[in-house]
C-alpha positions, 0 to 999 in steps of 0.5 A: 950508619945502621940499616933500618929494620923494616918489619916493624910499624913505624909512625907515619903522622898524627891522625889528624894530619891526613885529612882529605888531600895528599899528605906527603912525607919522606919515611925511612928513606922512601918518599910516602904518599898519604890520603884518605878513602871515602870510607874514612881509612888511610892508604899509603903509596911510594910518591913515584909514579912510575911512568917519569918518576914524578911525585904522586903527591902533587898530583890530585886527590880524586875520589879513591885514587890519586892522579899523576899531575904529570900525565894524569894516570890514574892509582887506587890504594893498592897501587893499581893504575886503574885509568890511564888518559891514552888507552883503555887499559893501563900501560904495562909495569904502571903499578906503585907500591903500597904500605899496609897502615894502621891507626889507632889512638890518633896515630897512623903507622905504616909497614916498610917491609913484607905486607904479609907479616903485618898485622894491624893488632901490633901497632904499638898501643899508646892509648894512655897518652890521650885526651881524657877528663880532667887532663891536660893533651899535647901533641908536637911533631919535630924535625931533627937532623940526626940519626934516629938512635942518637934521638932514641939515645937521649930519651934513654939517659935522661940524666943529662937533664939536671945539665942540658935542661938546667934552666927549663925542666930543671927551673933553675937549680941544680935539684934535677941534677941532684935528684938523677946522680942520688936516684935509683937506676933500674935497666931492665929488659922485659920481653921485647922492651927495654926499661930504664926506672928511675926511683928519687925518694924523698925529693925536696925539690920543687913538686908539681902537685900544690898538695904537696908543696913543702913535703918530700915526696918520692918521685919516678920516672919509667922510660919504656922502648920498643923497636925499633923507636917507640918510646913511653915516659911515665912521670910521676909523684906521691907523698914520700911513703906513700902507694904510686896510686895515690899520687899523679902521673904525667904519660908522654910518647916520644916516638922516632921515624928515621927520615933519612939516615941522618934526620928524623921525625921526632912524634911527642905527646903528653897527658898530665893531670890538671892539678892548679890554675895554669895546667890546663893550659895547653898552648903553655905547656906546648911552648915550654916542651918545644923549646926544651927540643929546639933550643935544647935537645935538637941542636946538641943531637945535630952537633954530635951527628955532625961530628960523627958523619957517616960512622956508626956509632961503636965504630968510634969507641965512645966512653960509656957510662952507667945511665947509657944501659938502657941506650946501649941494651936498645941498639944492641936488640936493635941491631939483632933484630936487623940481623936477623931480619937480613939473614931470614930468621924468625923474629919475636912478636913485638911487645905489647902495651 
């Protein structure tokens, strides 16, 4: 099983899932602890105190510190036992460590690695996939008992949909499936990011715009990664000839935190326009995703980590395909930023939006 690469962001949680209690999730192997300063900012700690080991987060939350529920010691965001019950001054060793954090776009990441190469400013821009007049917003966070590549993997080669999404993305007939195997596939490495394009002209599937029901249009889909697990899907479709401009677009995050080394903590979002009565339902549009995941996504990914155990990945030899190039191209820079990182060589900055 790979190792994790630790100078990078990492999404924590939804803005809006850290509020004025502890929030408590396990990140890359390490249990986190999140919470709120009274000036609105978000600080991370291990949840581990460090006197008997309890976890921080179910202890209280108490102006800017939390207290240990188990002995009530006293960490302020730093990680600093600034009170202790049974002396004026703390214990010797009780410090805990923090994370340095970032958020924006109504997203919390945190810094697994050396603080001082963190720099909020890298955290990954998603600014694109937000509320906005006129469109329609989602956001889902899923649990997936597989290694967080295998995630990055099936995000990659998204032709698999006209097979394991016949019935969902691809309403039932087999124009998914046609429109992917008769497409353009463009993999491409641009800096720091690896891109699959698919082009489909002259689709005359099903659209989403009612403008162009009964008309072939030319449809995209671009799927950006950045390391080590921040993806983009930009959807879309335009009259057949005519500028991308002129046409809509659908905006999606997919963004995966490993949990450990065989779960992750899968992030979605979307932003879509509202083009017919029924889009600017949400709840509807949130169950519909969901189930691709669940009922579709998620128990495939944990049936082929099941079948892989421990192994890594080219270990096992797989069969490769021309759709698996922006997959392999994205472990492959995955794995020498990891090297690299391991044996002290200095790294690219991250890719920009």
């Amino acid at each position: 099983m790979s190792e994790f690469l630790l100078n990078r962001w990492y999404m924590a949680a939804w803005s809006n899932e850290v509020g004025e209690g502890l929030f408590a999730r396990r990140l890359l192997d390490l249990p986190v602890v999140m919470f709120r300063k009274s000036d609105g900012t978000v600080a991370a700690l291990h949840d581990r105190c460090p006197h008997r080991f309890a976890y921080l987060s179910v202890g209280l939350k108490k102006g800017d510190t939390v207290e240990c529920g188990y002995h009530g010691l006293q960490f302020d965001a730093a990680g600093e036992c600034v009170k202790s019950p049974y002396s004026d001054a703390p214990p010797k060793g009780a410090r805990v460590r923090s994370f340095p954090v970032a958020e924006r776009d109504g997203l919390i990441w945190f810094w697994p690695g050396d603080p001082a190469l963190a720099d909020p400013a890298d955290a990954p821009d998603f600014s694109r996939v937000q509320p906005l007049p006129g469109r329609g917003f989602i956001q889902q966070s899923f649990h997936v008992n597989a290694n967080y590549q295998l995630v990055v993997d099936n995000l990659l080669d998204i032709s698999h949909a006209g097979f394991l999404h016949k019935n969902t993305l691809g309403r039932g007939s087999d124009a998914l499936r046609d429109g992917f195997l008769g497409g353009q596939l463009q993999p491409a490495r641009e800096g720091e990011s690896i891109w699959m394009r698919w082009w489909m002209p002259g689709w005359t599937g099903y659209v989403n715009d009612p403008a162009h029901e009964g008309q072939a249009v030319d449809r995209w889909l671009d799927i950006r990664w950045d390391a080590p697990g921040s993806i983009r899907f930009y959807i879309g479709q335009t009259l057949s000839g005519a500028p991308r401009e002129a046409g809509n677009e659908i905006c999606q995050l997919h963004i995966q935190t490993p949990e450990t080394a065989t779960s992750t903590h899968y992030f979605a979002g979307e932003s879509r326009p509202i083009l017919r009565p029924g889009d600017e339902d949400d709840g509807a549009r949130e169950k519909f995703l969901r189930t691709v995941g669940e009922v579709e996504d998620f128990p495939m990914l944990e049936g082929i980590q099941r079948q892989m155990g421990e192994a890594d990945l080219w270990s096992l030899q797989p069969a490769l395909l021309a759709v698996d190039a922006g997959a392999v191209m994205a472990r492959r820079f995955l794995g020498k930023l990891i090297a690299a990182e391991r044996e002290g060589v200095a790294q690219p900055e991250p890719a920009q939006a």
